[in-house]
C-alpha positions, -999 to +999 in steps of 0.1 A: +000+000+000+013+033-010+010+059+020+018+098+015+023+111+052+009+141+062+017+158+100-011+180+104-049+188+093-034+218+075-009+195+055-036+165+049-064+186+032-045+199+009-045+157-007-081+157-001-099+163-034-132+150-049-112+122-071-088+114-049-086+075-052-074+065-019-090+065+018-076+087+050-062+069+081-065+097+107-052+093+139-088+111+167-067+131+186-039+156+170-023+190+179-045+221+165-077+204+148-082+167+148-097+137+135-134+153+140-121+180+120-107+164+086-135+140+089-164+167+090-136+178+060-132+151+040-171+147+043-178+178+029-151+177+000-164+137-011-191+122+009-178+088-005-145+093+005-139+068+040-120+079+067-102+055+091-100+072+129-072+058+150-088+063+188-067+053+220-086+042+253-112+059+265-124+079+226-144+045+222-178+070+222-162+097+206-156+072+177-189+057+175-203+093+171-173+096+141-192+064+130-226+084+130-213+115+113-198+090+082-166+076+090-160+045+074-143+027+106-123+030+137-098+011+148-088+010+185-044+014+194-026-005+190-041-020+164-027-052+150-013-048+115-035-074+101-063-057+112-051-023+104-042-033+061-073-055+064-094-020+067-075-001+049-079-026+021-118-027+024-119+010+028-102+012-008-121-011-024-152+009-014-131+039-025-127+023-061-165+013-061-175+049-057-153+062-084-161+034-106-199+045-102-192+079-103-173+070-141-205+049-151-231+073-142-208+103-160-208+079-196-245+076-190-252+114-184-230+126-213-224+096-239-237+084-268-267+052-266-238+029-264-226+045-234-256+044-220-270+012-228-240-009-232-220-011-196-187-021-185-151-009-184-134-040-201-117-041-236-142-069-248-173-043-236-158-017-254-151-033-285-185-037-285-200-005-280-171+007-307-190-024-331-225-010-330-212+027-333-194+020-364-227-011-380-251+016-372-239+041-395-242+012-421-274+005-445-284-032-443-290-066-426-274-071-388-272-104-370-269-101-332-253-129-322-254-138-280-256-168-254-295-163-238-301-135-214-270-114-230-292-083-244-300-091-277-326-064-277-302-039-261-279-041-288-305-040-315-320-004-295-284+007-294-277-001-335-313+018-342-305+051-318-274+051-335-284+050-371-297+077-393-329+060-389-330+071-352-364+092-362-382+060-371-400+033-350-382+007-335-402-026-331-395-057-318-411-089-325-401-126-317-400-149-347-411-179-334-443-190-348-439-157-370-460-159-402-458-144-434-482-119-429-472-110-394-443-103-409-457-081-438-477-059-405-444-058-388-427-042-418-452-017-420-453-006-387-413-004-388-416+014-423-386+044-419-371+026-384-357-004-377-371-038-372-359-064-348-365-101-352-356-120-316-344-155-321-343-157-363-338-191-360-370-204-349-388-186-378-409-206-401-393-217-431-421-199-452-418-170-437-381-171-437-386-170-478-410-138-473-380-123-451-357-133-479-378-116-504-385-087-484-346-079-481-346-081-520-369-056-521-354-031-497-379-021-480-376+007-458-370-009-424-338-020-414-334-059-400-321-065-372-317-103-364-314-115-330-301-152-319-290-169-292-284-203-312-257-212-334-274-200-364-244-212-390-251-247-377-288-248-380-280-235-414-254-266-424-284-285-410-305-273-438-331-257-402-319-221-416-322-208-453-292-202-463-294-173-486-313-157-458-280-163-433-257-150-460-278-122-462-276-113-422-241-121-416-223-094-436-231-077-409-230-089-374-222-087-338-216-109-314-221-095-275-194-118-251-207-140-224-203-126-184-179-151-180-154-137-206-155-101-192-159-110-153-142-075-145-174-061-160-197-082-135-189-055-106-204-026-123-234-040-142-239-057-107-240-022-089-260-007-118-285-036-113-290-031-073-296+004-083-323+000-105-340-027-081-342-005-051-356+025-075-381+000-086-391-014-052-384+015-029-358+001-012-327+019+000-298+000-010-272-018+015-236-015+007-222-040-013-201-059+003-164-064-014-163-103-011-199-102-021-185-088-057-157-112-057-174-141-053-200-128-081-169-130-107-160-162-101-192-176-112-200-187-143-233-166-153-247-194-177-280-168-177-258-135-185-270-102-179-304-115-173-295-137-142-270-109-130-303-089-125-322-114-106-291-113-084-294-076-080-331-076-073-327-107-047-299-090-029-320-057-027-350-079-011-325-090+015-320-126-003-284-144-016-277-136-047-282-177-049-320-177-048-339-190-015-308-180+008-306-153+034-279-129+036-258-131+068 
């Protein structure tokens, strides 16, 4: 751990800013103003920011009103020195929580729908967002390729809000069981926007010739094809038409599994919690840091979808694995 010293409450605010991206470790009692004092400081400059009081005997009360006022933790001298880096190292990870929501909610305030719509800080998430900006600007066909519950739709609503077709309607349909007039009605309606077939596969072979011809005839709505299977080999399987996946695959996008990007699952999993308590009214508990690691090491068969239902479980005071309580 890297520590800058600093004597004095006139020497250690002068570090204090609102990104600084470490914690303070303040001893209660100093000469001229003390811990009281850069806490009520550090408070005011970051309310995120923890602060760590050092309290000899006897400021046991004094801390737990520090505690009150927002200090993070106190820690009673001497303090072991596995106790003392264990906070410390909790206290940062909170620290780097808070920034990386502060980031997240920045890129959704000011950025573009793939910002906003597309999270995570790891070079497989933003090759993606940097996919659909560059697609959307395209005219024709897009497959959206993705294991189940990664966002088909999501991307397919990013790809239309980026595209010069923005002004149009944007419908979504599933294919199964899709039939040729259906189809015709769902043109229509996307006539000038984009139109967004969810799991192209499982529609009807006949209908899958009127999509064909439709495409031949360019008419104005833009495809957008959504699967979770492996379409190429329901294709070599003679399931798919295969003019109809040459036509899509020009093309195409394919959104990673949770389980390739797990340094992603951290923030979508904050993002989530967020949304389920402003859904059920709930204030949000802290996340615990262990919580979060043990959430990466999982595989996420169910994607973003099932990294939801583990935000909304741990809102309602349930594990993130269904049916258990949270200690």
């Amino acid at each position: 751990l890297e520590v800058v010293p600093a004597g004095s409450f006139v020497v250690a605010k002068d570090h204090i800013s609102p990104g600084f991206d470490g914690v303070i470790l303040s001893d209660l009692r100093m000469p001229g103003k003390d811990g009281m004092a850069l806490l009520g400081f550090a408070r005011k400059t970051d309310p995120d920011l923890p602060v760590i009081l050092l309290t000899g005997e006897g400021d046991v009360p004094l801390a737990v009103k520090a505690l009150g006022e927002g200090a993070f933790d106190f820690l009673e001298k001497p303090c072991p020195t596995e106790q003392l880096v264990a906070t410390v190292t909790r206290a940062l990870e909170a620290r780097r929580i808070a920034l990386d929501d502060r980031r997240l909610k920045a890129d959704i305030q000011t950025g573009d729908a793939a910002a906003r719509l597309l999270f995570g800080r790891s070079a497989l998430a933003e090759r993606l967002r940097d996919q659909c900006r560059q697609i959307a600007r395209v005219p024709g066909a897009v497959l959206i390729e993705g294991a189940p519950g990664s966002g088909l739709s999501k991307v397919a609503e990013v790809l239309h809000l980026l595209s010069p077709r923005v002004t149009g309607p944007f419908i979504k349909i599933g294919a199964a069981g899709l039939g040729v007039e259906a189809l015709r009605d769902a043109f229509a309606a996307a006539h000038g926007g984009s139109l967004f077939l969810n799991e192209i596969t499982s529609l009807p072979s006949d209908t899958q010739y009127g999509l064909l011809d439709a495409l031949d005839r360019a008419d104005d709505a833009r495809v957008l094809a959504g699967t979770s299977e492996d379409i190429k080999s329901e294709m070599e399987r003679s399931r798919f038409n295969a003019d109809l996946f040459y036509r899509l695959e020009g093309l195409g996008v394919r959104i990673p599994a949770l389980r390739e990007r797990p340094e992603d699952i951290p923030v979508l999993f904050r993002h989530y919690v967020a949304l389920a308590a402003e859904q059920s009214g709930i204030e949000p508990r802290p996340i615990p840091a262990g919580l979060l690691a043990s959430l990466m090491s999982q595989e996420w068969p169910g994607n973003a979808r099932a990294l939801m239902n583990a935000a909304m479980r741990f809102v309602l005071g349930l594990s993130p694995e269904e049916g258990e309580e949270m200690g």
